[in-house]
C-alpha positions in Angstrom: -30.3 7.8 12.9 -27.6 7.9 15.7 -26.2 4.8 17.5 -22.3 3.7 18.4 -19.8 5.6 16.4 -19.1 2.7 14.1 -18.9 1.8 9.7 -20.8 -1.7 8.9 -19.0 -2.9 5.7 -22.0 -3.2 3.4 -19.6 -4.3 0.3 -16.0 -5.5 0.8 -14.7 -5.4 -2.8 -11.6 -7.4 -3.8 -9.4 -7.1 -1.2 -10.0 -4.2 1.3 -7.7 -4.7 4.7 -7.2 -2.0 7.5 -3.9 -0.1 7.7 -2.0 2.0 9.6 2.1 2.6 9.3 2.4 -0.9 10.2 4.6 -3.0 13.2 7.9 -2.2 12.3 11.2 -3.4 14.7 10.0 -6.8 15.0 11.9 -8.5 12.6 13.9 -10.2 14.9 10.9 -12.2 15.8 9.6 -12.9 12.5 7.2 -10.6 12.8 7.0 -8.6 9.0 6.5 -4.6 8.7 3.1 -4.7 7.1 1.2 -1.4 7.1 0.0 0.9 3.8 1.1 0.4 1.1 0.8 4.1 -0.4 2.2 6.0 2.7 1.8 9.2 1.4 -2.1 8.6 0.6 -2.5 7.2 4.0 -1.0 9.9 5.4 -3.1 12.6 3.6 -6.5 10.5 4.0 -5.7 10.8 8.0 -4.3 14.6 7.7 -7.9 16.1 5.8 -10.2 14.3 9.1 -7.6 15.8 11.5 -6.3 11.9 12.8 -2.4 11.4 13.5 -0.7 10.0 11.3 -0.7 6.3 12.5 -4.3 6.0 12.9 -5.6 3.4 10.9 -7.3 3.5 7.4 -8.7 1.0 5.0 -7.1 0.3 1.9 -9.3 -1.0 -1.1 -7.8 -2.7 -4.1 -9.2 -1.9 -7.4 -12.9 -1.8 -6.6 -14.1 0.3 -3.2 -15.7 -0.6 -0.8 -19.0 0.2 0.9 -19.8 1.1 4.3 -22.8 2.5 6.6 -22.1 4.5 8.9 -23.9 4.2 12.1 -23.6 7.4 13.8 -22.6 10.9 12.6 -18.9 10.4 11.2 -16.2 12.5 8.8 -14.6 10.6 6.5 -12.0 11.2 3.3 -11.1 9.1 0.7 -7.3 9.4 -0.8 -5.2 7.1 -3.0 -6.3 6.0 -6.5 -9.0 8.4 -7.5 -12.8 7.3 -7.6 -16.0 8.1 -8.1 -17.5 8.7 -4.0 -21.2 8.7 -3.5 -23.0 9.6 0.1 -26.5 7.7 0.1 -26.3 8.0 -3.7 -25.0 11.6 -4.5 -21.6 12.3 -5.5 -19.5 13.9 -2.7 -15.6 14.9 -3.0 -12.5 12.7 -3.3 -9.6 14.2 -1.4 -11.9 16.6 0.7 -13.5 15.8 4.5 -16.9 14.3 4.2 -19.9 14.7 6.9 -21.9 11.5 6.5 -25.1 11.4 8.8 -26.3 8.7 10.9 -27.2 6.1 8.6 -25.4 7.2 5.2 -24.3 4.8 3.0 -20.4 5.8 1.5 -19.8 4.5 -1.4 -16.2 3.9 -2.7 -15.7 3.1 -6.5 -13.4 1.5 -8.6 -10.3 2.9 -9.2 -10.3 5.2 -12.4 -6.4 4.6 -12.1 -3.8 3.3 -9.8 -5.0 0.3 -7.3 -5.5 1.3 -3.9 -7.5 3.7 -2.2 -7.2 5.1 1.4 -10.7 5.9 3.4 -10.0 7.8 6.4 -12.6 8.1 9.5 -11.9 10.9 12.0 -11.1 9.2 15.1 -9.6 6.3 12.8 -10.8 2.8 12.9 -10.4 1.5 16.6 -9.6 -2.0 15.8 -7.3 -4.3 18.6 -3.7 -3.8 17.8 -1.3 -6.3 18.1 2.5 -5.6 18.3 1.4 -2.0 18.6 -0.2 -1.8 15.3 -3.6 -2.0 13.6 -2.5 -3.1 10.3 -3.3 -6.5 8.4 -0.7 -8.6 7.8 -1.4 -10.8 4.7 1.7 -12.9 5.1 1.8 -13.5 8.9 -2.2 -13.4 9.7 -1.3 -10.4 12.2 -3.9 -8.1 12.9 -7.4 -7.8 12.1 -9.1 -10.4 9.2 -9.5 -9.0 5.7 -12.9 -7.1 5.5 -16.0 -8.5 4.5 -19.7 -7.7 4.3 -21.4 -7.6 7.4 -18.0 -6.4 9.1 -18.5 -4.2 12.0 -16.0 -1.5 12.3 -15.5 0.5 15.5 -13.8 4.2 15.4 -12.0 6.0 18.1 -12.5 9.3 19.6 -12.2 12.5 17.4 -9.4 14.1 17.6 -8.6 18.2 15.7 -11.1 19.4 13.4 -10.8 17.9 9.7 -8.5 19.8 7.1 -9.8 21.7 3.7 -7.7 22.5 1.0 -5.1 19.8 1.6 -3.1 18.6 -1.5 -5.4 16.1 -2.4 -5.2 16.5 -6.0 -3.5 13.6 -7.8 -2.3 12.0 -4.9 -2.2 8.2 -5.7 -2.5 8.9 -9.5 -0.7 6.4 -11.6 1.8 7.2 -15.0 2.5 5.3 -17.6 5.8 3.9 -16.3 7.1 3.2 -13.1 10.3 4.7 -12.4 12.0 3.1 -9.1 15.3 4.4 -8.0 18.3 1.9 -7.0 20.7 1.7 -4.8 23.1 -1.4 -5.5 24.0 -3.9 -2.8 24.2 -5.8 -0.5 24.4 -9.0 -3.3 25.4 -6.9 -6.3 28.0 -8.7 -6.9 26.5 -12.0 -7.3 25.8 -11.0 -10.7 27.5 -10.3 -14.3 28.4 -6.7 -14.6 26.4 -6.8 -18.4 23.7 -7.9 -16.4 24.0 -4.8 -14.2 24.8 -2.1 -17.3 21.6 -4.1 -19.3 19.6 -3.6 -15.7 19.4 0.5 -16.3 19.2 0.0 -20.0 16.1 -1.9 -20.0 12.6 -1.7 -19.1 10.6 -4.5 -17.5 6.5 -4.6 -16.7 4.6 -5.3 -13.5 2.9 -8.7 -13.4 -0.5 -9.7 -12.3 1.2 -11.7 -9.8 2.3 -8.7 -7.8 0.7 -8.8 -4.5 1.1 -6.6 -0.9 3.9 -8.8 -0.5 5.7 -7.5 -3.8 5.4 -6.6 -7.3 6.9 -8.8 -9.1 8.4 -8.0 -12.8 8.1 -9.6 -16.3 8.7 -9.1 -19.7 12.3 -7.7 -19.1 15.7 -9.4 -19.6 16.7 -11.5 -16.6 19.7 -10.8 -14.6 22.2 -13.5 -15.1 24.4 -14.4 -12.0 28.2 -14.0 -11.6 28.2 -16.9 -9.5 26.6 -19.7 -8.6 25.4 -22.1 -5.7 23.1 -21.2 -2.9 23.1 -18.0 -0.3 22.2 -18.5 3.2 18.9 -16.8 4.4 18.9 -13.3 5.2 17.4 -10.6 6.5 15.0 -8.3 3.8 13.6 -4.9 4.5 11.0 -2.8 2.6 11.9 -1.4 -0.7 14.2 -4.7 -1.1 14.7 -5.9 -4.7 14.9 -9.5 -4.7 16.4 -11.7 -8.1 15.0 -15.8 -8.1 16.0 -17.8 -10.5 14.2 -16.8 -13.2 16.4 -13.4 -13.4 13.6 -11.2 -13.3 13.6 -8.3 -10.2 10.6 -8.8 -7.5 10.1 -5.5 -5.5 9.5 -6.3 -1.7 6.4 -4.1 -0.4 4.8 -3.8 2.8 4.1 -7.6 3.8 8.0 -8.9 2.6 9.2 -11.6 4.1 11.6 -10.8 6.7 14.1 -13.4 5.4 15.1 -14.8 2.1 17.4 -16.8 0.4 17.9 -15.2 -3.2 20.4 -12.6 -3.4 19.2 -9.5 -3.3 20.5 -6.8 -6.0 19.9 -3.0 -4.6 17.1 -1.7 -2.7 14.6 1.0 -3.0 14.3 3.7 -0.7 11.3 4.2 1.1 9.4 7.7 -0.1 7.4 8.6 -3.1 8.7 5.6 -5.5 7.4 2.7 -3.6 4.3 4.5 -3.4 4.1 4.5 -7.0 4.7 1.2 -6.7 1.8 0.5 -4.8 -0.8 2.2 -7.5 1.1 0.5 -10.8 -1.7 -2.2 -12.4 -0.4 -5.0 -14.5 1.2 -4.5 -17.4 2.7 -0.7 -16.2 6.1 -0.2 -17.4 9.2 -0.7 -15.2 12.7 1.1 -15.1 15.0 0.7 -12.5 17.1 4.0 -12.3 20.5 4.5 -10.3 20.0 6.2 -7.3 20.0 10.1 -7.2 20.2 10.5 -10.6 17.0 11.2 -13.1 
């Protein structure tokens, strides 16, 4: 079987939206960063098919996905590991697969961590808007989230796909999340026993986490220093957020690009908020000074 070089979204699973590295430098307009939220895994899903880096990728959430393809296409599958099938046999994850006209891919659910990254070679040729590719779950930028009968369009191949890349445990999840901080710009609109407790204590990710953040529980809130209202300001990725209920929210890739809570320390982008991407409910939280172990 051979047609247009396409994937027709046979299953859409939870929540499976397309990503690249997202719209960033619009936040002036109100326009939010968006983009995947494991960087590293979308980076390596796009390195083994030989794409550039900000080609765009699907991210699943928990359960896979399933697509046909339509024409001869190499794909890879990074991020949470999975079972992967090809027309019902098991193929690799974290390796280039050749899927014939008319295969069926299979993406399972996540054995741990959240997300997982499927990578086409010649990426998926959705419009862009601002420059980007990615779906924006907070602004309704970009494409709609997937859903069965979705057809989806890839570009031109570009180098040949990579063997041997360093697949292996790449969006694998630990038993604690450990998310380095760097204090400010608001530190000091709290108690400095709240801040000392802060790298003392340990906290757990909530189901309500979302793209938008991952929100904490089960920790001791932070208690102010002082009170009343802050005016809005801006937020960036990696943000660490404190509303009233004391208890740290984590901005990821869809933040807000303004908020009105005052905002403790922030997260540097890099291998942290990656983790942070893959942690289920319930993982264990420590916020760690920056630099230091």
């Amino acid at each position: 079987m051979s047609g247009p070089r396409g994937l027709l979204v046979l299953r859409a699973g939870a929540l499976t939206t397309v990503q690249d590295r997202g719209r960033p430098g619009y936040a002036h307009l109100g326009v939010p960063r968006s983009g995947a939220l494991d960087a590293g895994a979308h980076a390596l899903a796009n390195r083994l098919v030989g794409n550039p880096v900000d080609a765009a990728t699907l991210e699943t959430t928990l359960d896979g996905v399933a697509l046909r393809a339509l024409a001869p296409v190499t794909v890879a599958v990074t991020g949470a590991p999975c079972a992967v099938r090809a027309s019902d046999r098991p193929v690799a994850w974290g390796e280039p697969v050749w899927l014939p006209g008319g295969a069926e891919l299979e993406v399972g659910r996540a054995e741990s961590g959240l997300r997982s990254y499927v990578a086409v070679r010649g990426g998926f040729g959705v419009p862009a808007v601002l420059g980007s590719r990615a779906t924006d779950l907070l602004s309704g930028l970009g494409p709609p989230v997937l859903a069965a009968g979705t057809l989806l369009p890839v570009g031109p191949p570009g180098r040949d796909p990579a063997r041997g890349a360093d697949g292996a445990g790449a969006g694998a999840a630990g038993s604690e999340l450990v998310l380095p901080l760097r204090l400010g710009p608001r530190a000091d609109w709290f108690t400095a026993e709240s801040i000392a407790g802060l790298w003392r204590s340990g906290y757990r990710v909530s189901a309500l986490s979302n793209r938008i953040g991952l929100r904490t529980e089960a920790g001791p809130p932070l208690r102010r220093a002082r009170g009343g209202e802050l005016p809005s300001e801006g937020m960036v990725l990696g943000a660490v957020q404190v509303p009233p209920d004391g208890l740290p929210v984590v901005f990821l890739a869809d933040h807000p690009v303004t908020g009105g809570y005052p905002v403790i320390g922030v997260i540097p982008e890099g291998p942290p908020l990656d983790a942070a991407a893959q942690a289920r409910p319930g993982t264990g939280v420590r916020f760690v000074r920056a630099g230091r172990n």
